[in-house]
C-alpha positions, 0 to 999 in steps of 0.5 A: 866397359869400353865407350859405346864407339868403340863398341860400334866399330868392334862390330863393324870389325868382326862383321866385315871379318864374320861376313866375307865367306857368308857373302860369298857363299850368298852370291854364288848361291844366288847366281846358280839357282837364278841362272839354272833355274831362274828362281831367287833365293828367299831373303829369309833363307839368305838371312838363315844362311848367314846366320849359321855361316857367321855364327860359326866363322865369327863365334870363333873370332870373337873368343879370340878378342877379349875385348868382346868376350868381356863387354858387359853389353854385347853391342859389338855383337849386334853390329856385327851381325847387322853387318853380317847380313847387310853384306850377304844380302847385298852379295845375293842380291848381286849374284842374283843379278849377275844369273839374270843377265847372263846369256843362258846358252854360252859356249866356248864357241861364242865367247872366241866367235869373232864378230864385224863392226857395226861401223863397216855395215852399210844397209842396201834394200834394207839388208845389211851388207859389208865392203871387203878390201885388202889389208896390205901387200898379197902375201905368196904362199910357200911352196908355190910359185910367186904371185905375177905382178899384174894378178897381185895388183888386181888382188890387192886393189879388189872390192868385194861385197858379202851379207853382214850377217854372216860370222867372219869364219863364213866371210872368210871362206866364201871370199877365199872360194871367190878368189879360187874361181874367178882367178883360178888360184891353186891356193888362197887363204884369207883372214878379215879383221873386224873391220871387213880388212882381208889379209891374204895369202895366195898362189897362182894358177899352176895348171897347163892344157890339161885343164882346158881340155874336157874328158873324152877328148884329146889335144894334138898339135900340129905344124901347118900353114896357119891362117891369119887371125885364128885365136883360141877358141875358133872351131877349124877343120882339120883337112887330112888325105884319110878325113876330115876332123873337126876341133876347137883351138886350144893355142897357136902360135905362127912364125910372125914376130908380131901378133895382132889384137882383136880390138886393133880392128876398127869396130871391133870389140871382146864380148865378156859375160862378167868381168871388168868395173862398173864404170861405164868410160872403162876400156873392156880388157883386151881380147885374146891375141890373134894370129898374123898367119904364115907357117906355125903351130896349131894345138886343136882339141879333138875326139879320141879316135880322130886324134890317130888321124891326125898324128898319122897324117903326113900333112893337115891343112887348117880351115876356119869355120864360119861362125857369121854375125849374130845380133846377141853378141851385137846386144851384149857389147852393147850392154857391156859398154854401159857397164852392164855385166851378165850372170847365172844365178841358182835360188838356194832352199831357204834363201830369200827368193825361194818361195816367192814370185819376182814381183814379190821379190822387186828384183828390179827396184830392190837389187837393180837387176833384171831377170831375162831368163828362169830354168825352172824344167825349161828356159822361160825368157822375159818372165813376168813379175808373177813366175814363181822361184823354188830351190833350184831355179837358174836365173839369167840376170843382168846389171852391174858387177856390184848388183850382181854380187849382191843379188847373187848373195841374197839368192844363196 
């Protein structure tokens, strides 16, 4: 008979040899029934399982060691069946755990989604938000025209700001659609990083004059005395023998060598409804240029059957339409000199301010912006606190550019 040691660690051996199957047979076991539907495994049928899965896989075992087959007492076999059942008890109840805490609905989806770091998250009206900057140079897209110098640089040092709520793929789009509307890109994608670094890869407007012409009308050009200071934009009679047709300035350009700027005229200065930074010491940027006057070439967008009009003249004279001073453009460069910027905003359904009145909302004290004007059928100025928004709904809001870009997230 062999000392009782020797006996002992015989029994740990063929246990630890005898149990692994049953173990791993009891922890996955444990975790289906616990994952799918939440119930445990009794320790009593852990203890039934074992026995059986043991008995067979370590009954053969122990026919194979002849220093268990011949032991007057079968102390090796008790150990060995204790270690058994510590191990697949151990297994199950770890399995068990694991189907607990395991999310119950994980998809292949939400195991790639990529995800914001909390670092980067600020809290503004209580709302979390993120900063979103370039990571790196523009890079062009191929197939397409290089970036210009200046439209890159702009790019590159550009700040933008979303809800942080949001997957990375959703910030990834609304950025790339920003970048599309406000410079007219042809082609933008956009990849952010956990930490809001957008890596970008743009192509630049390739549209012409077709895109500033609206349907139904058509552009002509023609060659007469152009009067000083006639930029883009103005509204001109075009004076022929047959008639007279009245259009828009699409462009112009005279025989003068030097043209003249707008803000080179003292006390002058552009009138934007957006744009620029919110520092109030900022020079607005500069107004389109304007002609010196002197004989040159009008490109002026008209209706269809006064386009034949003007074609067929054998000369056209050019004159201005007055458009007279009025006091809104005089209160927005006002507003626009304090850094104070202009936007039309839609209440999206389901959105945080569908539903709810603007003091409900506190526009003001929450977002720092002030509403001037709601479209629900009709154009409500100065509404007070008490106007109720719905889905739909146009607001006419002022503030800075970054007050804006939020209030406008949070009506989305």
């Amino acid at each position: 008979m062999a000392a009782l040691p020797v006996e002992i660690v015989y029994g740990i051996y063929l246990g630890i040899l005898a149990g692994i199957i049953p173990a791993l047979i009891a922890g996955a076991l444990g975790f289906v029934f616990k994952y799918f539907t939440d119930v445990s495994i009794p320790g009593f049928g852990v203890v039934v399982l074992a026995l059986a899965i043991a008995g067979v896989n370590g009954g053969l075992l122990a026919l194979n060691d002849k220093a268990i087959t011949q032991a007057e007492h079968n102390v090796a076999i008790v150990v060995a069946i204790i270690v058994v059942l510590m191990l697949t008890l151990y297994a199950h109840a770890q399995g068990d755990k694991l189907g607990e805490q395991l999310p119950k609905r994980i998809t292949l989806k939400k195991i790639t989604e990529r995800t914001l770091s909390t670092d980067v998250v600020e809290l503004v009206g209580g709302r979390g938000q993120v900063r979103v900057t370039v990571a790196g140079e523009v890079a062009d897209v191929e197939g397409y025209p290089p970036m210009p110098t200046e439209l890159r640089a702009e790019l590159q040092d550009g700040e933008w700001t979303f809800p942080a709520d949001v997957p990375l793929t959703e910030l990834e789009t609304r950025l790339a659609d920003r970048l599309r509307n406000d410079h007219d890109l042809a082609e933008v994608s956009v990849r952010l990083d956990e930490r809001a670094r957008a890596t970008i890869a743009a192509a630049p407007p390739v549209g012409g004059l077709s895109k500033r012409v609206p349907a139904g009308k058509r552009a002509v050009s023609v060659d007469t005395l152009v009067p000083t200071g006639v930029a883009r934009g103005d509204v001109v009679d075009l004076v022929t023998p047959e008639e007279t047709v009245t259009g828009t300035v699409l462009s112009v350009k005279s025989t003068e060598k030097k043209a003249k700027n707008a803000k080179d005229e003292p006390g002058e200065s552009g009138v934007a409804t957006d744009g620029g930074t919110d520092d109030a010491t900022t020079e607005p940027p500069e107004p389109l240029a304007t002609t010196a006057g002197g004989e040159g070439r009008v490109t002026v967008v008209v209706d269809r059957p006064a386009a034949k009009t003007v074609l067929a003249a054998p000369a056209t004279q050019v004159v201005v339409q007055a458009r007279g001073t009025r006091r809104e453009f005089e209160l927005t460069t006002l507003l626009r000199r304090g850094g104070r910027r202009f936007r039309r905003v839609s209440v999206k359904a389901g959105g945080l301010l569908d539903g709810i009145t603007i003091g409900e909302a506190s526009v003001r004290d929450t977002y720092d912006v002030g509403v001037l004007a709601v479209r629900h059928d009709t154009w409500q100025f100065a509404p007070p606190e008490s106007t109720e928004l719905s889905a739909g709904d146009e607001l006419f809001v002022v503030g800075t550019r970054g007050a804006l870009d939020a209030f406008a997230e949070v009506a989305a």
